[in-house]
C-alpha positions, 0 to 999 in steps of 0.5 A: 534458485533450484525449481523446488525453491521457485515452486516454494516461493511461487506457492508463499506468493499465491498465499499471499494474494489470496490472503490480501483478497480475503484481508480486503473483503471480509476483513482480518477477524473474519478471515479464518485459516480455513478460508484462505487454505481452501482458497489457495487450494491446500491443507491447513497443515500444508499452509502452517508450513509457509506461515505459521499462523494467521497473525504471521501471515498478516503481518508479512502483508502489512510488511510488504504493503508498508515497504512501498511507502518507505521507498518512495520516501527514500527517493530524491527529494531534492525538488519537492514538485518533482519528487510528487510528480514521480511519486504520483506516476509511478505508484498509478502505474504499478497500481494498474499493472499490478493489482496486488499494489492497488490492493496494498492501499486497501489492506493498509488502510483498513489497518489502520483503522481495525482494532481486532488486528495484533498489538505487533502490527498497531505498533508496525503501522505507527512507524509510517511517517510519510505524512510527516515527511511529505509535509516537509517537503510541501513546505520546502516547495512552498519556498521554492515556489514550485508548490501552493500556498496553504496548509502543509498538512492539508495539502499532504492529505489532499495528495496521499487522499488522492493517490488513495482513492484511486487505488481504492477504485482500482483494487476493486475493479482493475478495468477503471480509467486511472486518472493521469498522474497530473491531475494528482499533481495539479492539487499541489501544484502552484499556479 
């Protein structure tokens, strides 16, 4: 990639953050153009230039957080207790190593519950079906005794409330005590 091309990049992925940190805390109809223009220090002109509208750059950032999701559910699911356990250790890890990734979980979640935000992006955020999948995968480990016994729904959203909360705490204040990934684990985990 030619040095203008990284700078280009490196600027659309500075937008990017701000815009998150803007989403996150005033929320997506509060957050103006002007606001995240002035926080990425540029133009609005400049900024048009990498997103066309407010819309678009928020849908890139529903985009970006919607794609962890769907690659965590694309690993090996062949051992139900594994696959959490795996799943659990390394979004704790990337959440504390990279705030962006904590901030995701925030972002997606006031999502999902804003109905200010665009049809489009309703409609995006309706196409996740982690939850689904994951009560599968607690009812396969529930046979294989590796998994508890109860609800499969409940305890897929004990797991996912977990691993929620803890990026909620970290997105708002990245020097907390990450629990140990077991620890989510253990919700799930059969005794």
């Amino acid at each position: 990639m030619s040095t203008r091309a990284e700078q280009k990049e490196k600027r659309r992925l500075e937008i990017l953050k701000v815009s998150l940190d803007l989403f996150i805390r005033k929320g997506y109809a509060a957050t103006k153009i002007t606001d995240i223009a002035q926080e990425a220090n540029m133009s609005v002109g400049l900024l048009f230039h990498y997103f066309p509208s407010k819309d678009k750059l928020y849908e890139e950032l529903i985009r970006i957080g919607m794609s962890g999701p769907k690659m965590v559910m694309a690993e090996d699911q062949s051992d139900p207790l594994t696959f959490f356990e795996s799943t659990a250790k390394n979004i704790l890890h990337y959440a504390v190593s990279d705030p962006f990734v904590a901030k995701m979980f925030v972002l997606i979640r006031q999502a999902e519950y804003n109905d200010a935000i665009p049809e489009n992006i309703k409609e995006l955020l309706q196409l996740d079906d982690t939850y689904t999948q994951s009560a599968l995968l607690m009812e396969k480990g529930q046979q294989n005794k590796t998994i508890r016994q109860g609800n499969t729904t409940a305890l897929t959203i004990a797991f996912w409330a977990a691993i929620q909360g803890v990026c909620e705490a970290l997105a708002l204040d990245p020097t907390t005590p990450c629990p140990e990934s077991d620890w989510i684990v253990d919700i799930i985990r059969r005794k």
